[in-house]
C-alpha positions in Angstrom: -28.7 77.9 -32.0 -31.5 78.3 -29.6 -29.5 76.6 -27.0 -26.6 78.9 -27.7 -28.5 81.9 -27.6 -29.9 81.3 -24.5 -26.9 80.4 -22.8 -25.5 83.7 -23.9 -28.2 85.2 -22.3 -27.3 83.6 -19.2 -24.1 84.7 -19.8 -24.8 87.9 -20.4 -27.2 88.4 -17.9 -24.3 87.1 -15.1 -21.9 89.6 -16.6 -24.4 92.4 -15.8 -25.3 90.8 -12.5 -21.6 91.0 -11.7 -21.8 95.0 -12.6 -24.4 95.7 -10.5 -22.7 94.3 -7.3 -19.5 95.8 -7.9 -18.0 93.2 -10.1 -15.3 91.3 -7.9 -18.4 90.0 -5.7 -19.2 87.5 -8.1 -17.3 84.9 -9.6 -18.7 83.0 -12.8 -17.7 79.6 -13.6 -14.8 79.3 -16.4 -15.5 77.4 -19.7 -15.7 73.9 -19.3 -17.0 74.1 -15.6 -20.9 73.3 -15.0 -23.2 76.1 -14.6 -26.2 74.7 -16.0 -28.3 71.5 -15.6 -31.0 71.0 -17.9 -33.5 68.1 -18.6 -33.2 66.5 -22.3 -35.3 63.3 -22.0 -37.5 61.6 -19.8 -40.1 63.7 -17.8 -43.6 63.4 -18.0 -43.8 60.0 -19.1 -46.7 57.4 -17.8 -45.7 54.2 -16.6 -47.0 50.6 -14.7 -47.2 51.4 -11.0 -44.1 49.3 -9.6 -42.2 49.1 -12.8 -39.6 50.7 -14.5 -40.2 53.4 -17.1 -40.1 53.1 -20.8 -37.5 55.3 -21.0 -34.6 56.8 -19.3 -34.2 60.0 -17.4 -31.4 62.1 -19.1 -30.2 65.9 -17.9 -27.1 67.6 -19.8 -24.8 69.9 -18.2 -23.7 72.7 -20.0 -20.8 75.5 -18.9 -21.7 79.2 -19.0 -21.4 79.1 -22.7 -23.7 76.3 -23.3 -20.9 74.0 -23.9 -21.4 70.0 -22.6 -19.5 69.4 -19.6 -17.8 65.7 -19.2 -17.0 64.0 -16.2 -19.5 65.6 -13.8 -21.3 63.6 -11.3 -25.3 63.6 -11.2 -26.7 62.2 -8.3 -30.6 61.1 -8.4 -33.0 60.6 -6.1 -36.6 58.8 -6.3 -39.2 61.4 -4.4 -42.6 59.1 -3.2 -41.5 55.7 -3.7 -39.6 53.6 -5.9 -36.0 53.9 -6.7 -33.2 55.2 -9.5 -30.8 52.8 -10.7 -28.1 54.2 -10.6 -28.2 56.8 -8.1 -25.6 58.9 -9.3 -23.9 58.7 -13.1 -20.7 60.5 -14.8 -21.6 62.9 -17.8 -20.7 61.4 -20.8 -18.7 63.4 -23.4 -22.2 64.9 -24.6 -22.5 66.2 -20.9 -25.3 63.5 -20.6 -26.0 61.6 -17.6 -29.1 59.3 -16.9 -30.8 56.8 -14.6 -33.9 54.1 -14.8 -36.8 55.3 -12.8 -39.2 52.8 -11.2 -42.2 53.9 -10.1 -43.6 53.1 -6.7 -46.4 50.9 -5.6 -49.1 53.2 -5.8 -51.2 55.0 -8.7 -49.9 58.3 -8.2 -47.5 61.5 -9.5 -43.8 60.8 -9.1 -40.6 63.2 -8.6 -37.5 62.6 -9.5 -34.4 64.8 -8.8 -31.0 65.1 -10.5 -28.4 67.2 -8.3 -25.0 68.6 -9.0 -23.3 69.9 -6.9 -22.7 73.6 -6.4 -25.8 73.8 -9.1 -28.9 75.6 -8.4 -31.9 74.3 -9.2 -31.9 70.3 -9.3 -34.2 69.0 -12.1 -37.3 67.7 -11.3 -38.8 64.9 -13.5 -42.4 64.1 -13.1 -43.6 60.9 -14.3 -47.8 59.4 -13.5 -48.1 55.8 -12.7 -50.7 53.7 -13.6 -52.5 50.2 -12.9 -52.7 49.2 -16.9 -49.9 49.0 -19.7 -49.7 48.7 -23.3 -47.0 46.0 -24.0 -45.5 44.9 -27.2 -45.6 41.3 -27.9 -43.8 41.3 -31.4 -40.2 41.5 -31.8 -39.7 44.4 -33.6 -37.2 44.8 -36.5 -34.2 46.4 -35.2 -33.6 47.9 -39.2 -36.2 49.2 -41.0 -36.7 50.8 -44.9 -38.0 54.6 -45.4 -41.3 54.0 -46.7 -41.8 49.9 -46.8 -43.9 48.4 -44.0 -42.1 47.2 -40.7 -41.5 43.4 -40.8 -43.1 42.1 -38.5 -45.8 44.8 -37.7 -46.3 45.8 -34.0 -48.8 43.7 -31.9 -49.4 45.0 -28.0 -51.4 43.7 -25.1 -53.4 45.0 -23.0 -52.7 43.9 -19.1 -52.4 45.1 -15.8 -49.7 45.6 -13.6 -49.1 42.2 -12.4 -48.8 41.3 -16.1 -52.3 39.8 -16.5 -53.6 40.1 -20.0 -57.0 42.8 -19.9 -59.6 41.6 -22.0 -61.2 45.1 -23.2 -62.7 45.3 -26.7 -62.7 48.6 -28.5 -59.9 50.0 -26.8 -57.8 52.3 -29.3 -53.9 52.7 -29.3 -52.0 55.2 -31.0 -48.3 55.2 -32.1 -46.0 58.4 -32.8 -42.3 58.4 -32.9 -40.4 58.8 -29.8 -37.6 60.1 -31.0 -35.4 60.4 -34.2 -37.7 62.4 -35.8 -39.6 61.5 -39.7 -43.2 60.6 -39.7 -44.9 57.5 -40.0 -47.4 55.9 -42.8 -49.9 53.7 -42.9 -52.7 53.3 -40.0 -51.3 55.2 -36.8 -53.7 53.9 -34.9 -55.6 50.1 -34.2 -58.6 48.9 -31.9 -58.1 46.0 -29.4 -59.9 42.9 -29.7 -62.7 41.7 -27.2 -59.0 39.3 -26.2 -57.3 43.0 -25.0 -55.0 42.1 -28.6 -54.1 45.4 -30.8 -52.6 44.8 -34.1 -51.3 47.1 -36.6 -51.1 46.2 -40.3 -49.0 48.8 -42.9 -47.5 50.6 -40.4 -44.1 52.0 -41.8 -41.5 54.9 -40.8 -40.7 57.5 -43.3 -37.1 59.8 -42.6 -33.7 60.1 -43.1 -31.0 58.1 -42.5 -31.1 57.3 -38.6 -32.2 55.8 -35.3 -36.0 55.7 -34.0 -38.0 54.9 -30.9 -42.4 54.0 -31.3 -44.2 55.1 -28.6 -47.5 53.6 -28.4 -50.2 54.8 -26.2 -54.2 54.5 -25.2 -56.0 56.3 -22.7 -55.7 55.3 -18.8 -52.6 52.9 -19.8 -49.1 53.0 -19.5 -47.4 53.8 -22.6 -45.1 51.3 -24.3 -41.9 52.2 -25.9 -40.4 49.9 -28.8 -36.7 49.5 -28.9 -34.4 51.5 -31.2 -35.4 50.8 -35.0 -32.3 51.8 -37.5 -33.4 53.2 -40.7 -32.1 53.7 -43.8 -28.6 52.7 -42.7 -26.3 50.0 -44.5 -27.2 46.0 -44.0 -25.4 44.2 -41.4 -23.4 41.2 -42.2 -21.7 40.3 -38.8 -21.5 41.1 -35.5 -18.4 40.4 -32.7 -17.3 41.3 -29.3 -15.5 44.2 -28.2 -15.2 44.1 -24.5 -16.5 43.3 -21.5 -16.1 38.6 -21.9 -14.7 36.6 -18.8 -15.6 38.7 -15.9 -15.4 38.2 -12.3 -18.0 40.5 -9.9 -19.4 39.8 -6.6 -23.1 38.8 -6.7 -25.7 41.7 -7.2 -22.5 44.1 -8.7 -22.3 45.5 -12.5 -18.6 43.8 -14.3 -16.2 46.2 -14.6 -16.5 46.7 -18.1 -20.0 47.1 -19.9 -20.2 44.9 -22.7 -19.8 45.9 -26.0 -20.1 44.7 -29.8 -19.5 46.2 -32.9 -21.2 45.6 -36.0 -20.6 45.0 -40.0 -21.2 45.2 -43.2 -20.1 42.6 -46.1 -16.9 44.6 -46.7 -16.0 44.5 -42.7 -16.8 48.3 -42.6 -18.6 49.2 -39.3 -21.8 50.5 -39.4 -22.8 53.3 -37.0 -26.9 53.7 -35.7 -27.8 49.9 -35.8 -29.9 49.3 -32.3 -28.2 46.0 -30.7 -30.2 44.3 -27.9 -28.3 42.9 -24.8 -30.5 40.3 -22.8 -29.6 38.1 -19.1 -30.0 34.1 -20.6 -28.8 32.8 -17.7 -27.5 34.1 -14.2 -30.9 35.8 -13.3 -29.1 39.4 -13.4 -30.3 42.4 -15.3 -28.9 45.3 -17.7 -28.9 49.0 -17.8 -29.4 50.6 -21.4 -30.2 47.4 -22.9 -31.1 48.7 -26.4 -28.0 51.1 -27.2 -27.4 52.0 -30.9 -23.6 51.7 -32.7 -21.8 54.4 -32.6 -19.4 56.2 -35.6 -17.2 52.8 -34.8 -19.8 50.3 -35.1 -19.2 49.7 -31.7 -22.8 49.4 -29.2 -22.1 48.9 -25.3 -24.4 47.8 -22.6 -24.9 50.9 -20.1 -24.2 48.2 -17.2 -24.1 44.8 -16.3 -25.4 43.9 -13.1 -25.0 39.9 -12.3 -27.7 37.9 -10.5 -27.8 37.4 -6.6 -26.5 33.2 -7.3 -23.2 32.8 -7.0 -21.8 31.3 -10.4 -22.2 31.2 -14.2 -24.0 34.5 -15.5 -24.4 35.0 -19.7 -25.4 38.1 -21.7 -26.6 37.6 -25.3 -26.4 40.6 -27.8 -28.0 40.1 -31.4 -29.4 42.6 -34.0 -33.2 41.9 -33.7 -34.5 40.2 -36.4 -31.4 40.1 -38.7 -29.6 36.9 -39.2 -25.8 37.9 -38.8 -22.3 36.2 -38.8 -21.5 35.5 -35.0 -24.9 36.5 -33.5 -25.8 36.2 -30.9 -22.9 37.0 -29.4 -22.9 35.5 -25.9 -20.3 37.4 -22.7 -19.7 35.1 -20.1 -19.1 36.4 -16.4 -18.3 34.6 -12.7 -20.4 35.8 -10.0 -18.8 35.3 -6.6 -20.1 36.2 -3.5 -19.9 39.6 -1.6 -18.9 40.3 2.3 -19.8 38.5 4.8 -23.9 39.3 6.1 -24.5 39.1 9.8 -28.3 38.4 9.7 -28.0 35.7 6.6 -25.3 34.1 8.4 -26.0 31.2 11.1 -24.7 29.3 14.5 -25.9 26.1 15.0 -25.7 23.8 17.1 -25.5 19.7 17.2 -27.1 18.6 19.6 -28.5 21.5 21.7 -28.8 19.7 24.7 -25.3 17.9 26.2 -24.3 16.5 29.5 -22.1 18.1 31.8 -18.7 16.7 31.3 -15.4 16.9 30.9 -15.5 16.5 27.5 -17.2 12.9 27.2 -20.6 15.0 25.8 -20.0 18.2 23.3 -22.1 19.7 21.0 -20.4 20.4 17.3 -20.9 24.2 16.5 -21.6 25.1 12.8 -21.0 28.2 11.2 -22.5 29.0 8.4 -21.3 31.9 6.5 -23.2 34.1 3.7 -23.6 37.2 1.6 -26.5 39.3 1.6 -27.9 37.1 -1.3 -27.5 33.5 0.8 -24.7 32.6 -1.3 -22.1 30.6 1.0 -18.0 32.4 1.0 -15.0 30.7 1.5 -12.3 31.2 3.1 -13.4 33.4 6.2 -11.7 33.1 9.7 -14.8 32.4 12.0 -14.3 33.3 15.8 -16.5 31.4 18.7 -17.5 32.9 22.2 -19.3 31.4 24.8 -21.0 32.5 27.7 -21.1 31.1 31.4 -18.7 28.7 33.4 -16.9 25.5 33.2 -16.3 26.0 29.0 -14.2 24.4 27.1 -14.5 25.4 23.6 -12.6 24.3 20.4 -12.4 26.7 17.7 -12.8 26.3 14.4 -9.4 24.7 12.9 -9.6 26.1 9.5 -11.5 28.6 7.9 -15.0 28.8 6.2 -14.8 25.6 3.5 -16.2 26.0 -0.2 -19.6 25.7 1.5 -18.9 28.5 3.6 -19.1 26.3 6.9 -16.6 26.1 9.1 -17.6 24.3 12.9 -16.0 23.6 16.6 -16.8 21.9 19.8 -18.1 22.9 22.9 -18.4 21.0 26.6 -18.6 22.3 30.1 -18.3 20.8 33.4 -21.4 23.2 34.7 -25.1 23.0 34.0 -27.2 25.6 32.1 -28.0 27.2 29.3 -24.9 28.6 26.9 -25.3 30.8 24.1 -22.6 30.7 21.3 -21.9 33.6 19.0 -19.2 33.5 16.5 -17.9 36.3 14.2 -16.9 35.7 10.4 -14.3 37.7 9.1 -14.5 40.6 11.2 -18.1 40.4 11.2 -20.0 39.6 14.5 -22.8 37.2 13.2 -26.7 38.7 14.3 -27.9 35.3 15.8 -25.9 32.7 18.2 -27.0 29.2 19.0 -28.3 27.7 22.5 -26.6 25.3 24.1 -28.1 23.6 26.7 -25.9 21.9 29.7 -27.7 18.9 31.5 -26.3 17.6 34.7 -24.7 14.3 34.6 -26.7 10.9 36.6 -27.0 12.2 40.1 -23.9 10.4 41.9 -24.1 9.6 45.1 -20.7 10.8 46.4 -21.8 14.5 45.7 -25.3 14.2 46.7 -26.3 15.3 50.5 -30.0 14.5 52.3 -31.0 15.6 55.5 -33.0 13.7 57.9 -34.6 14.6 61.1 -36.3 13.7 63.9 -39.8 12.7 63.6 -43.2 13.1 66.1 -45.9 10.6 66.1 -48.8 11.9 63.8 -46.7 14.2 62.1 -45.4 14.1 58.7 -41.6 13.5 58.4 -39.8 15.6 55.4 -36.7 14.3 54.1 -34.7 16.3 52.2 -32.2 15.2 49.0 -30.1 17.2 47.5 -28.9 15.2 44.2 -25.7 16.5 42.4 -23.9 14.5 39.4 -20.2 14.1 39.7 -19.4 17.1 39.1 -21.5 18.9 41.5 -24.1 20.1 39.2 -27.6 20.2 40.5 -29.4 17.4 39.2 -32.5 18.2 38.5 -35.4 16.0 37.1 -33.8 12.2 38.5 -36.0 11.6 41.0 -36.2 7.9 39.7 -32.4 7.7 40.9 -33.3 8.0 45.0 -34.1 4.7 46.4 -35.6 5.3 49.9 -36.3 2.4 53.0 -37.8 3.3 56.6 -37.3 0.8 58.8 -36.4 0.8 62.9 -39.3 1.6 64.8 -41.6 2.2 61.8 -40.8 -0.5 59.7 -42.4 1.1 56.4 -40.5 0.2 53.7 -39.8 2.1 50.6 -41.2 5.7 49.8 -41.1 7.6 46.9 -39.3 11.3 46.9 -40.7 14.1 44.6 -38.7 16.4 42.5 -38.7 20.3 44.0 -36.5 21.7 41.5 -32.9 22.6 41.2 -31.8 19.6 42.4 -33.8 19.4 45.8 -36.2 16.3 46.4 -38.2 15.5 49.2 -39.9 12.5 50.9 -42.4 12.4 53.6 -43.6 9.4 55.8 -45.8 9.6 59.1 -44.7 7.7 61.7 -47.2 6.0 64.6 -44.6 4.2 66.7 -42.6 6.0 69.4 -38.5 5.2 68.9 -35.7 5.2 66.4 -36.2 5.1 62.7 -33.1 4.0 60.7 -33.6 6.1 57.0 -31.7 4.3 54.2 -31.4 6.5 51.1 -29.6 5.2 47.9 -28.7 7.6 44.7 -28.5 5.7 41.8 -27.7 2.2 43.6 -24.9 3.5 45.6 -25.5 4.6 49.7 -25.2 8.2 50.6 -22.6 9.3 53.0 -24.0 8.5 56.5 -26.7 6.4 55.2 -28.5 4.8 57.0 -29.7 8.0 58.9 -31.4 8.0 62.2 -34.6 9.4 62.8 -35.6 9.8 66.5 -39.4 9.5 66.7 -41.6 11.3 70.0 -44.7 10.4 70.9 -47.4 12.7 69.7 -49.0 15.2 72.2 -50.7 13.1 75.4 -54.5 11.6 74.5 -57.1 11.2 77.4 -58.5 8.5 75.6 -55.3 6.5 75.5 -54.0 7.3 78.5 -54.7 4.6 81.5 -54.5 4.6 85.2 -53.0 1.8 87.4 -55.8 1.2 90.2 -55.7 -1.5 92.5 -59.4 -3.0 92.8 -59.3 -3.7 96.9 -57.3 -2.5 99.4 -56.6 -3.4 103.0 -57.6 -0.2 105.5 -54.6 -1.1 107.0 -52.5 -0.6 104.2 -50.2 2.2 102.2 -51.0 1.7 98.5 -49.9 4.0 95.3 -52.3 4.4 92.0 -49.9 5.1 88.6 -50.9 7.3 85.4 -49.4 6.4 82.2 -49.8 9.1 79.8 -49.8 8.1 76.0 -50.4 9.6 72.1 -53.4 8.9 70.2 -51.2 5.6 68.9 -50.7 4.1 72.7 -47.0 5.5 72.8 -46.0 6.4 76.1 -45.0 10.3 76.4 -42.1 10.4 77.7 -42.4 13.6 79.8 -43.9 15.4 81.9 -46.4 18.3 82.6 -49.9 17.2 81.5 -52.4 18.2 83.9 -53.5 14.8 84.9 -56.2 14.7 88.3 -56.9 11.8 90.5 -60.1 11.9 92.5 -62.1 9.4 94.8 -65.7 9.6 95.1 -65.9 13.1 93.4 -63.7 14.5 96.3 -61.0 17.0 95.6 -58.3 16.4 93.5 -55.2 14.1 95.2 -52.1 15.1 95.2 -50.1 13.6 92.1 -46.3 13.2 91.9 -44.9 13.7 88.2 -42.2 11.8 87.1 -41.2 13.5 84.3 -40.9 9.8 82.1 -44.8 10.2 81.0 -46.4 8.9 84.8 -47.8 10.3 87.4 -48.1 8.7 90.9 -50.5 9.3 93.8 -49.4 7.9 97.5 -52.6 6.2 99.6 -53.2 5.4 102.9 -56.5 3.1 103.0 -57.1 4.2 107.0 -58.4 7.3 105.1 -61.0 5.8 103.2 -64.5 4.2 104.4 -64.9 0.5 104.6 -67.1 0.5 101.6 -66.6 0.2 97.7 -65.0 3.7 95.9 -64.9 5.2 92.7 -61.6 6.3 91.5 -61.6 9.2 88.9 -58.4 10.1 86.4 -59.1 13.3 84.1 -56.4 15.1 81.6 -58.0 18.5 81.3 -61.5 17.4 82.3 -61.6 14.4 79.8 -61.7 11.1 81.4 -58.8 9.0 80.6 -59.8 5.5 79.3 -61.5 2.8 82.4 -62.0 5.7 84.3 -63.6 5.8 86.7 -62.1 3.0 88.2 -63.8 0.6 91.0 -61.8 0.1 94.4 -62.8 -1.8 97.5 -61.6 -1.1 100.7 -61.7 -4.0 103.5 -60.4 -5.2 106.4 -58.0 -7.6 106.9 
């Protein structure tokens, strides 16, 4: 009656609300609409930082008359960490709706909010978490008597939140009923041991007909709730399934239908308010309202079924703790198959990542690997390849993804370089491609160039290669391929070329002899086009010290005679030009007149009737340096 007075009130107080504006201004909501949200269970509970609470979070929605509404849609949300699960549920015919808190990773106060829409104000749970629980180690019995002594009595642990047992002596737990109402007898409270083990002896629950929760709780730990407890209520003889066997979900997604049992007596008649306990044995998924009680049918459903993140076999068990009854446990049996196609847990790889440039001779084998958000492989998905670059030829994929979700094509290309390969799954562009890597082919001498030229006593020669394989791709890193042999003028032999990158090798040699050099270069045994090249060696600039004068040693007075100058390099070759500023002199005089050539000499004209009788000296300088003899001795005489 409370609630029903107070929702009159509410009425009531609309009604007059509606007066005071003028009446049409405001509209209230019919019967059967929501205009209320209220909270009914849940709030201010403890709980293990990162774990779920012991109980759900339930609100009801009432109409203007403080009827329950069905059908309406609660959305949750989890305020400082952690999550709801679900985050939004239907009202039930009770106008009930609820969600599974978890509690963040922190020791702190927690909000949670239940919305409906066009309904002010949300409800706001709060809810502490802690860094120690209570946790119940016995199996409880899922039927009690009024007045007799549970069988088996409760036993909790103390641990922390990672689920390691707390050894704390002296530590004192109390238990009150959650819910159901009644009272309980025998010791309602029990010391832990120095082990962190609390034990209760003669505890028993006292009460009509009905369904109960324990809550069991010590200071600075999170409370432990027991799972429903049925007393006074007829003896089960059997229990069998309802709905909710054979189902096919994707991985990570509640079955269609919730599981459900219903529950016996001797005579077959069903037997309402007998807890049933629903437990994962295989699959690795989990369950929503795992503890749910019969109803007026004998009929207890799971609140949902979630499968496990593996594709395959998944199993839920449902039994009547602690009874032995015909058909328990009763055992649902569901197919997990995997869900759409993720980008980032999908791959691209490729077999081998490096290939040759060819037409077709070397490919790499692309795999595709297809998955769900969970790794699980799918079958059956189109996959798409791209490429980048030039010279491609790539196969696609001829069939789709195969029951190991692969599916895998080919890829060659005439050019060098690095390829990337993406590839999209069912409509799905994948996050990461794979590398390919394009190698040029042998360097081939029919598409490789060099370039040769002239050379200069004393002075380094660079050859130049540029290598290419048969396809014209740069050929980089074959320097072993180039055979190289100087002979001609400078018969050197073979010299070794050095890689430069991108295809580009060099060679240098320094030649000493003045002429022509004939450069042989080979690529992989075969002769380059216009091999062997000619190299046209200079002589180097003009040396005083190699350089020589042609000076007769006696002369006739009488006679006309003519002194040469051969200029040569620092290796004795003559320079074949002209220009050096050669100067002749006898006995220190000035300098004679000198005739240049132009083919590396230099002449000087004579007539002895200038000269003394007498012995001369004969100077030759190139820029004030004395070429090599000078100066010279001459005689001249008479006939």
């Amino acid at each position: 009656m409370a609630r029903r007075s107070s929702t009159i009130r509410f009425a009531l107080g609309l009604a007059a609300l509606a007066t005071a504006c003028g009446g049409d201004d405001l509209t209230l909501p019919n019967e059967g609409e929501p205009a209320e949200l209220e909270i009914l269970d849940g709030d201010g509970q403890n709980g293990t930082v990162g774990q779920a609470l012991g109980e759900s979070l339930v609100v009801r929605v009432l109409d203007r008359f403080g009827d329950p509404v069905p059908g309406v849609a609660v959305r949750w949300s989890a305020e400082g960490g952690g999550s709801v699960n679900p985050q939004e549920s239907i009202t039930d015919q009770q106008g009930r709706a609820s969600t599974e808190r978890t509690l963040g990773p922190q020791p702190a106060t927690y909000f949670t909010i239940a919305m409906v829409e066009g309904l002010e104000p949300p409800a706001t749970f709060t809810s502490t978490a802690l860094t120690a629980r209570l946790v119940i180690t016995s199996q409880l019995p899922a039927i009690a008597t009024s007045g007799v002594p549970l069988v088996p009595q409760p036993t909790l642990q103390l641990q922390d939140a990672d689920g390691t047992p707390i050894a704390s002596e002296g530590v004192v737990v109390t238990v009150q009923i959650a819910s159901g109402g009644g009272s309980l007898t025998g010791s309602t409270s029990a010391t832990s041991t120095a082990a962190g083990e609390v034990a209760f002896t003669d505890l028993a629950i006292r009460g009509e007909p009905g369904t109960r929760r324990l809550i069991f709780a010590a200071e600075n730990f999170a409370p432990a709730t027991s799972t429903p407890i049925a007393l006074g209520v007829g003896v089960p003889a059997s229990i069998e399934p309802v709905a909710g066997d054979d189902q096919t979900a994707p991985v990570g997604e509640p079955v269609p239908i919730p599981p459900a049992v219903r529950v016996r007596d001797e005579e077959g008649n069903p037997l309402s308010g007998i807890p049933v306990t629903f437990r994962v044995t295989e699959g690795g998924g989990s369950v929503s309202g795992g503890t749910p009680v019969t109803d007026r049918d004998g009929v207890a459903a799971v609140g949902a079924w979630r499968l496990g993140t593996s594709a395959g076999a998944n199993e839920l068990v449902a039994e009547v703790s602690g009874q032995d009854l015909s058909g328990s446990p009763v055992v649902f049996s569901a197919t997990a198959t995997s869900g759409g196609v993720s980008a980032t847990e999908s791959s691209v790889e490729a077999s081998p990542a490096t290939i040759t440039a060819s037409n077709g001779a070397s490919a790499a084998t692309i795999t595709v690997r297809v998955r769900d958000a969970f790794g699980n492989p799918i079958e059956g998905v189109p996959v798409a390849l791209a490429v980048d670059g030039s010279g491609n030829t790539l196969t696609q994929p001829a069939e789709p993804t195969d029951a190991n979700g692969v599916a895998s094509g080919r890829l060659s290309s005439t050019a060098a370089g690095a390829r990337t390969v993406t590839a999209t799954a069912g409509g799905v562009e994948l996050a990461q491609g794979a590398t390919v890597t394009v190698q040029p082919g042998p360097a081939a001498a029919g598409s490789s160039t060099a370039t040769v030229p002239n050379g200069q006593a004393g002075v380094a020669t660079t050859i130049e290669i540029h290598l290419k394989d048969a396809l014209g791709n740069p050929a980089s890193g074959q320097a072993n391929a180039i055979g190289i042999t100087i002979g001609g003028a400078n018969n050197i032999g073979g010299i070794a070329a050095g890689d430069q990158g991108g295809g580009r090798y060099t060679a240098s040699y320094t030649p000493e002899a003045a002429g022509t050099d004939q450069v042989a270069i080979r690529v992989s045994g075969a002769a380059l086009a216009g091999s062997p090249f000619t190299s046209r060696v200079q002589a180097g600039p003009t040396s005083a010290a190699h350089s020589s004068a042609d000076v007769p040693s006696s002369v006739s007075i009488f006679s006309t005679f003519v002194i040469t100058i051969t200029a040569r390099d620092q290796f004795g070759n003559v320079v074949g030009r002209g220009g050096e500023p050669f100067e002749l002199r006898i006995d220190g005089g000035d300098p004679l007149e000198l005739t240049d050539n132009g083919d590396g000499t230099y002449s000087a004209t004579i007539r002895s009737f200038t000269l003394s009788v007498d012995s001369h000296l004969v100077s030759v300088t190139l820029a004030g340096t004395a070429v090599a003899g000078s100066p010279y001795p001459m005689r001249v005489t008479f006939p």
